[in-house]
C-alpha positions as CSV (number, residue, x, y, z in Angstrom):
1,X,0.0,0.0,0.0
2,X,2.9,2.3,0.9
3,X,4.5,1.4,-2.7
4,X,1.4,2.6,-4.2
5,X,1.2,5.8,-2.5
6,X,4.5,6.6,-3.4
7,X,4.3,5.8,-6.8
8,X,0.5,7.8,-7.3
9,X,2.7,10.8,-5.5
10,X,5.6,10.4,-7.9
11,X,3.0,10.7,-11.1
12,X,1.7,13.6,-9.7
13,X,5.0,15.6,-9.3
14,X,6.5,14.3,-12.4
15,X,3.0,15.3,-14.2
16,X,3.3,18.7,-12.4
17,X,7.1,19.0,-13.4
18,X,5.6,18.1,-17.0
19,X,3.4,20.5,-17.1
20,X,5.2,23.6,-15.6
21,X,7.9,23.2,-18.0
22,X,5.3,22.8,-20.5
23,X,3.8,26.3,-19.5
24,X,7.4,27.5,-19.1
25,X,7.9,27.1,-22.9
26,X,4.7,28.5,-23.7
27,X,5.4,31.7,-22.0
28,X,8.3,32.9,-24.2
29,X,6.7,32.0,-27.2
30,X,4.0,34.2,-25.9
31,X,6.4,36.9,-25.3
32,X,7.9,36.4,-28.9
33,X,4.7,37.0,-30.6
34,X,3.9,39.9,-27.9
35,X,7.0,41.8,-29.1
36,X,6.4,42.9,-32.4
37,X,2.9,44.4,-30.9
38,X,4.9,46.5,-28.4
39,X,7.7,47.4,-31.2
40,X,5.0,49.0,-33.4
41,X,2.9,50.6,-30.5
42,X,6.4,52.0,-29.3
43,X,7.0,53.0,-32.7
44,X,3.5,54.7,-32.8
45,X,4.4,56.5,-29.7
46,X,7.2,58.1,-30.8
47,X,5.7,59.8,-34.4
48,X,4.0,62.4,-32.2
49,X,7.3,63.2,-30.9
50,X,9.2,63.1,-34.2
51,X,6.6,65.4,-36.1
52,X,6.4,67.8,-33.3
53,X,10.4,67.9,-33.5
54,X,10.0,68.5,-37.3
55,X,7.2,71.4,-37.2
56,X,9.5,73.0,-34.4
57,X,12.5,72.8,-36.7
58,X,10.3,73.9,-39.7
59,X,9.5,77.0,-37.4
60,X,12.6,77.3,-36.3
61,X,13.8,77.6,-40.3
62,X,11.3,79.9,-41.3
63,X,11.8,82.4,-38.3
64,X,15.5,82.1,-39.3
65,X,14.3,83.1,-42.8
66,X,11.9,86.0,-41.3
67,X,15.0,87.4,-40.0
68,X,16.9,87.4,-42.1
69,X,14.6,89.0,-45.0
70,X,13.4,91.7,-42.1
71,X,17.4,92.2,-42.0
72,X,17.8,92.6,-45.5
73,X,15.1,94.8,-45.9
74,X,16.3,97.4,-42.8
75,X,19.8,97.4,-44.5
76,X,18.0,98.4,-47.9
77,X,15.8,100.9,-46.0
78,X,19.0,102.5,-43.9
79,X,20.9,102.7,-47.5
80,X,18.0,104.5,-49.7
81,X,17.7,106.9,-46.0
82,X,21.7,106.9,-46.2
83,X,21.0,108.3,-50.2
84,X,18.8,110.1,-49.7
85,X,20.0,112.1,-47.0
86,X,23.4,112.7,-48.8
87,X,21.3,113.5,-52.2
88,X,19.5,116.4,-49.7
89,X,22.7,117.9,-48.3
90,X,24.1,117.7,-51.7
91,X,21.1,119.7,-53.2
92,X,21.5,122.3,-49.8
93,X,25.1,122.6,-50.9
94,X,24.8,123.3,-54.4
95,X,21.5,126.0,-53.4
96,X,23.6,127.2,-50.9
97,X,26.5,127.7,-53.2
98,X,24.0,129.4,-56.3
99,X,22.8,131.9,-53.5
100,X,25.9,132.7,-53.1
101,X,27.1,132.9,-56.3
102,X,24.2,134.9,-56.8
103,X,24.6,137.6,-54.1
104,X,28.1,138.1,-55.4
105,X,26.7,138.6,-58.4
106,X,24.6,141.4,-57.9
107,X,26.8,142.8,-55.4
108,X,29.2,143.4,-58.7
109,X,26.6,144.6,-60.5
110,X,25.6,146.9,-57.9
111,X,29.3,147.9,-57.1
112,X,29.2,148.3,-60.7
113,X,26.5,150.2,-61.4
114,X,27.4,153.0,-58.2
115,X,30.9,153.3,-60.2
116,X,29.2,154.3,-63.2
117,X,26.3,156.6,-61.7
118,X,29.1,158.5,-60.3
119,X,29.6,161.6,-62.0
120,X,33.3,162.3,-63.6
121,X,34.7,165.4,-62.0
122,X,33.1,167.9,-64.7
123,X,30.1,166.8,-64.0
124,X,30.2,167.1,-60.3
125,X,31.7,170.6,-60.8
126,X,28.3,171.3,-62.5
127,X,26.2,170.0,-60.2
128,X,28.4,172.0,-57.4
129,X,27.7,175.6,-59.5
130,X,24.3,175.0,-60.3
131,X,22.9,174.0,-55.6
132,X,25.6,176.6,-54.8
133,X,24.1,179.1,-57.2
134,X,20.7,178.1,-55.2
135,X,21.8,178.8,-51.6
136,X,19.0,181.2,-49.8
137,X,20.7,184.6,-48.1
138,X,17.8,184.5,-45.9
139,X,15.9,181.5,-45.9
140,X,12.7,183.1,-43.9
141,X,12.4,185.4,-46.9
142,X,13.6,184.0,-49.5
143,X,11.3,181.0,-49.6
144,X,7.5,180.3,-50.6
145,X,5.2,177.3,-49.9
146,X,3.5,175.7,-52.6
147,X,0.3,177.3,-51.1
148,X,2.2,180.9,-51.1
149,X,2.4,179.9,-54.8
150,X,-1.1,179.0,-55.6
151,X,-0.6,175.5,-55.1
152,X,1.3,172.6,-57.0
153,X,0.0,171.9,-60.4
154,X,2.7,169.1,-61.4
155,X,2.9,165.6,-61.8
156,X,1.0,163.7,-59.0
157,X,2.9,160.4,-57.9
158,X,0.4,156.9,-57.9
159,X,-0.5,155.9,-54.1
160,X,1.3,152.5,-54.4
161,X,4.3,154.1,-55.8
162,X,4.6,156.8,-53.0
163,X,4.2,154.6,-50.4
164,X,6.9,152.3,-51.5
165,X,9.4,154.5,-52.6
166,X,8.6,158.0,-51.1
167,X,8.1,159.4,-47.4
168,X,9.8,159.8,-44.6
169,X,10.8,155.9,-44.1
170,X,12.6,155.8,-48.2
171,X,15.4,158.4,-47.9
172,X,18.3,158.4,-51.1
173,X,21.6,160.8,-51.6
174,X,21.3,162.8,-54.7
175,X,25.3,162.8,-55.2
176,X,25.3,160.0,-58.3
177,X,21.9,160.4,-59.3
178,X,21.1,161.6,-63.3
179,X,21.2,165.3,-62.6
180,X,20.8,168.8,-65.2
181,X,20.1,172.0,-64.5
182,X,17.0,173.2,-66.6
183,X,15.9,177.3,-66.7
184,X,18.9,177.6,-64.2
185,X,17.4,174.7,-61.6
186,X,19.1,172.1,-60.5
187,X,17.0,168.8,-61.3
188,X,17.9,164.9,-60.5
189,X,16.2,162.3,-61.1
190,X,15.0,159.6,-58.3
191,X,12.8,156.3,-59.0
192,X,12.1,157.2,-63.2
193,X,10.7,160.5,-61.9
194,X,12.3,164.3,-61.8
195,X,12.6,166.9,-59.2
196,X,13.3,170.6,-60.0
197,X,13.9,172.5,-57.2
198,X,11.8,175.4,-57.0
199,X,12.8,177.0,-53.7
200,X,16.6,177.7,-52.5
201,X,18.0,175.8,-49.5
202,X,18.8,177.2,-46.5
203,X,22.2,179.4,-45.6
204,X,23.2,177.1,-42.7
205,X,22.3,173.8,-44.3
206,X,26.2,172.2,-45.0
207,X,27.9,173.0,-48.4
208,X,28.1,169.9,-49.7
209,X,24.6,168.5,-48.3
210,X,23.4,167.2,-51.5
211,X,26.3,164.7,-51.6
212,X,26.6,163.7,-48.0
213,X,22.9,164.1,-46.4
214,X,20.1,161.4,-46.6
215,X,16.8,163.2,-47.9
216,X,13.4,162.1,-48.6
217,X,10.5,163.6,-50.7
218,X,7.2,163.7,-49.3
219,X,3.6,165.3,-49.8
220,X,2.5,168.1,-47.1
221,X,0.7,170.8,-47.2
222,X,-1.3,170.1,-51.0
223,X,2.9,169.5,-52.6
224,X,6.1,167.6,-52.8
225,X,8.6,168.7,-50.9
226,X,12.5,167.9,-50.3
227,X,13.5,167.3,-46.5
228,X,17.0,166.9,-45.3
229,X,17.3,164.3,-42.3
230,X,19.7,165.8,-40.8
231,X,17.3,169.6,-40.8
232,X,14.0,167.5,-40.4
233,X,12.1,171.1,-40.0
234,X,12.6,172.5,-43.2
235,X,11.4,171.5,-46.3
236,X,12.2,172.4,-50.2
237,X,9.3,172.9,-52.7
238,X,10.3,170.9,-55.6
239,X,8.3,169.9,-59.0
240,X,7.8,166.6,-60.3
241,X,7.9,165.4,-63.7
242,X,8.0,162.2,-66.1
């Protein structure tokens, strides 16, 4: 009975051996045919990852790009500003250098034109005789107002061209001026118009007053009279002509 009991025991571990090695085999096979599962979901796992990797390098590449075409564009911008500018001072220059040119320019033609208006030194000698023949002895009775003479009949002067070239505020020398001496007179010219002196000037104005003194011609008193600035009370009768 014992011999039984140990042989039914025996079966039973040596089935149970059998069978766990049996089991043991089947679980590698098992894993074997697991593996290619896990390969591909591992495989599915890591797309995400490799197109994320690629859009941020795509980004990456076109920012780089951006950049550089914002970089090219600020370098073209500075050098048409950079042009420009110099194109800008150039044209200042050049203005500059016309005005200049310019006001040289008519500063010779002015200079120019004073040398010839100046009289040679027979003429000046003429135009000394004829204001020295014209001195007063005795201004207070020696001259007349245009009123005294029955008022001025001459040529009238237009508005806009007495205020801008005639008054108290436009004064002139008469040395160098176009000057003759009509009926014994002396008479310059001023602005295209002339001036005959009707009335003598004063004893104690200077000799030579009519080529050092500023004077001005202005309408008082219904006529055109010649003021000296530097005798501001006294005034000349003169007549005007074309």
């Amino acid at each position: 009975m014992k011999a039984i009991g140990i042989t039914r025991t025996a079966l039973l571990v040596l089935l149970f051996g059998v069978s766990g090695l049996a089991h043991a085999r089947q679980e590698p096979q098992n894993d074997k045919q697991q593996n290619p599962e896990q390969k591909q979901s591992k495989q599915e796992q890591a797309k995400p990852e490799q197109q994320h990797a690629q859009q941020q390098q795509g980004q990456e590449k076109q920012q780089q790009h951006a950049q550089q075409q914002q970089q090219q564009q600020n370098k073209a911008t500075q050098q048409q500003q950079h042009a420009q500018q110099q194109n800008e001072n150039m044209q200042k220059e050049q203005h500059a250098q016309q005005q200049q040119q310019n006001q040289e320019k008519k500063s010779q033609q002015a200079q120019q034109q004073r040398v010839n208006a100046q009289p040679t030194q027979q003429q000046h000698h003429v135009e000394q005789t004829a204001w020295q023949q014209h001195r007063a002895q005795s201004w207070q009775s020696d001259h007349r107002t245009w009123q005294q003479r029955g008022g001025y009949h001459g040529y009238r002067i237009p508005d806009d061209r007495y205020r801008g070239y005639f008054g108290p505020s436009h004064g002139f020398r008469i040395y160098g001026l176009p000057f003759l001496v009509v009926g014994g007179y002396p008479r310059f010219q001023y602005e295209g118009y002339w001036f005959s002196t009707i009335d003598p000037w004063p004893e104690y104005w200077a000799d030579d007053w009519y080529d050092t003194d500023d004077v001005y011609v202005t309408y008082v008193d219904s006529g055109y009279y010649l003021f000296n600035r530097r005798y501001p009370n006294v005034g000349i009768a003169v007549s005007i002509s074309m």
